[in-house]
N, C-alpha and C positions, 0 to 999 in steps of 0.2 A: 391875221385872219383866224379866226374859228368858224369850220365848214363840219355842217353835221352831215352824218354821210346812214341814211335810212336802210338802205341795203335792200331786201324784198321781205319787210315788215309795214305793216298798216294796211286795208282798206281807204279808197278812196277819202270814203266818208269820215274814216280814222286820222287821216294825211291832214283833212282840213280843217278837222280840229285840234290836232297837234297843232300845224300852222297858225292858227288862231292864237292859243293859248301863250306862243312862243311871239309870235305880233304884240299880243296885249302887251305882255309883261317887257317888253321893251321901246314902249310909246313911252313912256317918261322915264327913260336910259341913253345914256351917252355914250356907247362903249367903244372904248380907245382902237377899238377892230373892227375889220368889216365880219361881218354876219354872213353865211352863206349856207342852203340846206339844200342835199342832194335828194332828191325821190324818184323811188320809181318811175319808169314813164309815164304812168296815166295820169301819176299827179302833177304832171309838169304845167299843164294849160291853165287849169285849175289854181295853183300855186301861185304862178305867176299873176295871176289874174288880183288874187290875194295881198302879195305881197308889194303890187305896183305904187301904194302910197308910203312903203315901210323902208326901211335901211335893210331889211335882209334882199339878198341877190339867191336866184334859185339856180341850183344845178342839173345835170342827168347824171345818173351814175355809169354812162357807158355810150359808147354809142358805136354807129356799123364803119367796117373799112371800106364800104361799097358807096357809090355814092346815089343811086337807084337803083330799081331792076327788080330780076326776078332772084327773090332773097326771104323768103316768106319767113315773117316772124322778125325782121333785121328794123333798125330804125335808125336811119341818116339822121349827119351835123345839121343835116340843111330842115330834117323834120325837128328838130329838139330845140332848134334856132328861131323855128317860126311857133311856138309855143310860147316865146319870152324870154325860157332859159339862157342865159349868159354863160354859164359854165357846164365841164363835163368834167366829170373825173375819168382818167385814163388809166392802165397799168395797175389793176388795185392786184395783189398779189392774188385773191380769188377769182380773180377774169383767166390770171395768167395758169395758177393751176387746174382748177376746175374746167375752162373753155379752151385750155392750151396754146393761149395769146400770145405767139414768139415779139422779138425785135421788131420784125419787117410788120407786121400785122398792126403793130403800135404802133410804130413810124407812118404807113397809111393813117391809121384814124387819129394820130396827133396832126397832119398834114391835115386832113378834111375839115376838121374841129376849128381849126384857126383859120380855113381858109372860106368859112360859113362864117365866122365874126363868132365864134366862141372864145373862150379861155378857158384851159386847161389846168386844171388841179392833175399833176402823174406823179403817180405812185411808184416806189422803190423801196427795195429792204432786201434782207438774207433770209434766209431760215433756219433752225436753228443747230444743223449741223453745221452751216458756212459758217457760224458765229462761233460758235464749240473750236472748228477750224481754223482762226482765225481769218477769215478770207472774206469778212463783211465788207470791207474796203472795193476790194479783187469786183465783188459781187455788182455790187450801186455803180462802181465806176463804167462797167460794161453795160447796164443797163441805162445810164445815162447815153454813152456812146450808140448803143443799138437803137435808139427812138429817139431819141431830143437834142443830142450832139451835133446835129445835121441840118439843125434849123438856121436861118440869121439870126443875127442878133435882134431885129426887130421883127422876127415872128418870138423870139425868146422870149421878150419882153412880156410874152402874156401867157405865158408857163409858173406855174408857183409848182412846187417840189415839197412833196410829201414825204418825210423815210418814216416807214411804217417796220419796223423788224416782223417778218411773220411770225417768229414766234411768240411775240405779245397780240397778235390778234386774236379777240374772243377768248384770251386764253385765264387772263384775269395776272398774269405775268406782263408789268411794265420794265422795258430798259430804264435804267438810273440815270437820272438829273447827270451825272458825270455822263453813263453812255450813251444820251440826245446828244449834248454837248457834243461831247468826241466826235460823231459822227455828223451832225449837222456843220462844224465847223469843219471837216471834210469836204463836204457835199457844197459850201460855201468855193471853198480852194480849187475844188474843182470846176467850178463854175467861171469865176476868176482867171485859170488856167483858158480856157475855149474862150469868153467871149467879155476879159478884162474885168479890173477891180469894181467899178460905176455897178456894173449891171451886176456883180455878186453879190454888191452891198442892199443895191434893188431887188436881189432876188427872194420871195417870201418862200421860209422852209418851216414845215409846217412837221409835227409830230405827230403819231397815228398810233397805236397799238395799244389798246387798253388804258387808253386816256380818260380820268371823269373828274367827278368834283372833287373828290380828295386829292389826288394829286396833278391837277393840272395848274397852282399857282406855283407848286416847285420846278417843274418841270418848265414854263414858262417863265420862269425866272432866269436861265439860261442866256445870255444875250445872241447866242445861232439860233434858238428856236424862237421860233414866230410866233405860232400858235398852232392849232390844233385841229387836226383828220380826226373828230369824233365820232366812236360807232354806236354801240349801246345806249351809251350815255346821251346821245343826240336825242330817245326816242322817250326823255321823260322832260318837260318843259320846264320844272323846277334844277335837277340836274344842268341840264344846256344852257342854262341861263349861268347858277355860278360860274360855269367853266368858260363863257362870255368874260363875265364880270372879272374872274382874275388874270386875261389877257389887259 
C-alpha cells in the first residue's frame, strides 16, 4: 500500500483537483499497490464521490471515540463510513501529541472504526529521545499492546501498521533502509507473537516519516516494508505517483 496522508493542507476545491490530477495520471497505470489518500473531512464525500470509478480507496485522517451525541466539532466512524470513506487513520503520532490521544482513547476509536466497516491505517513510532535511548522496541511494542493487541484476530485482519519514527516526521530526517528493516521486521515478530505466523505474513506494514520520491524505492526494497504513510510528498501529484510507481 502507498496511502497519502493530506493532514490539514488544501481547500476543498484544492482537495479535488489534486484528486483529479492524481486519478488522471493513474488511468493508464498498473501499480503493484493499492492506492489510498487520506483528507480532511470535508473532502471526504467529495473524494469519494471522485474516486468511485478509480483504484484509489479514500481515507479520514482521524475520527471520534464517541459514537453520537453531544460532542461539538467530533465526527463518528459511522459519519466518515457514510461518506464512502473505507479507511481511517488512527494513532498518528500528532493526534497522540498535540490532542493527547492515550491507549484507552485509541482502543475506543480503533473499536468504533471497525465496528462501522472501516479499516484502519494505526500509527506507531518513538521519538527521538526513545530512539537516542535505545527503547524504540520498549516503545511500539506498548503501543501496539495499549490499542490493537486486544483485538481478534479477525477484527486484526483489517488493521495495516504504520511505524512512523517521530523524529522523521516533517523533519526531512528519514530512518535508514537497515533501520525500516530493523524495526518493521520487529513489528512483523510481534505480530506473529499475538495472533500467529499466517496473519503476520498478511500483515501490511507500512513506512511514514519523511518518505518521497527520492527515497521511497530504497526504502521499499526492504522486504518488512510494504509501502508507504506519505505526508508532504502526498500533496504534489507528480511526487505521489513516482513513490506509487516504485512500490
Amino acid at each position: 500500500m502507498v496511502a497519502g496522508n493530506w493532514k490539514m493542507n488544501t481547500t476543498l476545491q484544492e482537495g479535488i483537483q489534486l484528486g483529479t490530477q492524481i486519478k488522471n495520471a493513474l488511468q493508464d497505470k498498473q501499480p503493484a499497490c493499492e492506492v489510498v489518500i487520506a483528507t480532511p473531512f470535508i473532502h471526504l464525500s467529495k473524494m469519494a464521490e471522485l474516486m468511485q470509478d478509480s483504484i484509489v480507496k479514500i481515507s479520514a485522517e482521524n475520527c471520534a471515540d464517541k459514537t453520537s451525541g453531544a460532542y461539538t466539532g467530533e465526527v463518528s466512524a459511522a459519519m466518515v463510513r457514510s461518506t464512502g470513506a473505507q479507511y481511517t487513520i488512527l494513532g498518528h503520532s500528532e493526534r497522540r501529541a498535540y490532542y493527547h490521544e492515550d491507549y484507552d482513547i485509541l482502543r475506543q476509536k480503533v473499536l468504533l472504526a471497525l465496528e462501522n466497516g472501516l479499516k484502519v491505517i494505526f500509527c506507531i513510532g518513538e521519538v527521538k529521545e526513545e530512539r537516542e535511548a535505545g527503547r524504540q522496541n520498549e516503545v511500539v511494542k506498548a503501543q501496539l499492546e495499549g490499542s490493537v493487541f486486544n483485538l481478534t484476530a479477525e477484527q486484526f485482519a483489517n488493521i495495516t501498521l504504520a511505524y512512523e519514527p517521530v523524529w522523521a516526521i516533517g523533519t526531512g530526517l528519514t530512518a535508514t533502509p537497515a533501520q525500516a528493516q530493523e524495526m518493521h521486521a520487529y513489528l512483523r515478530s510481534l505480530v506473529a507473537e499475538q495472533y500467529g505466523q499466517n496473519m503476520a505474513e498478511d500483515t501490511t506494514i507500512l513506512y511514514g516519516g519523511s518518505c518521497n520520491a527520492k527515497n521511497a524505492a530504497e526504502l521499499f526494497a526492504n522486504p518488512d516494508v510494504d509501502g508507504g504513510l506519505i505526508g508532504g510528498a502526498s500533496l504534489k501529484a507528480d511526487d505521489f505517483m513516482t513513490i506509487i510507481m516504485a512500490r
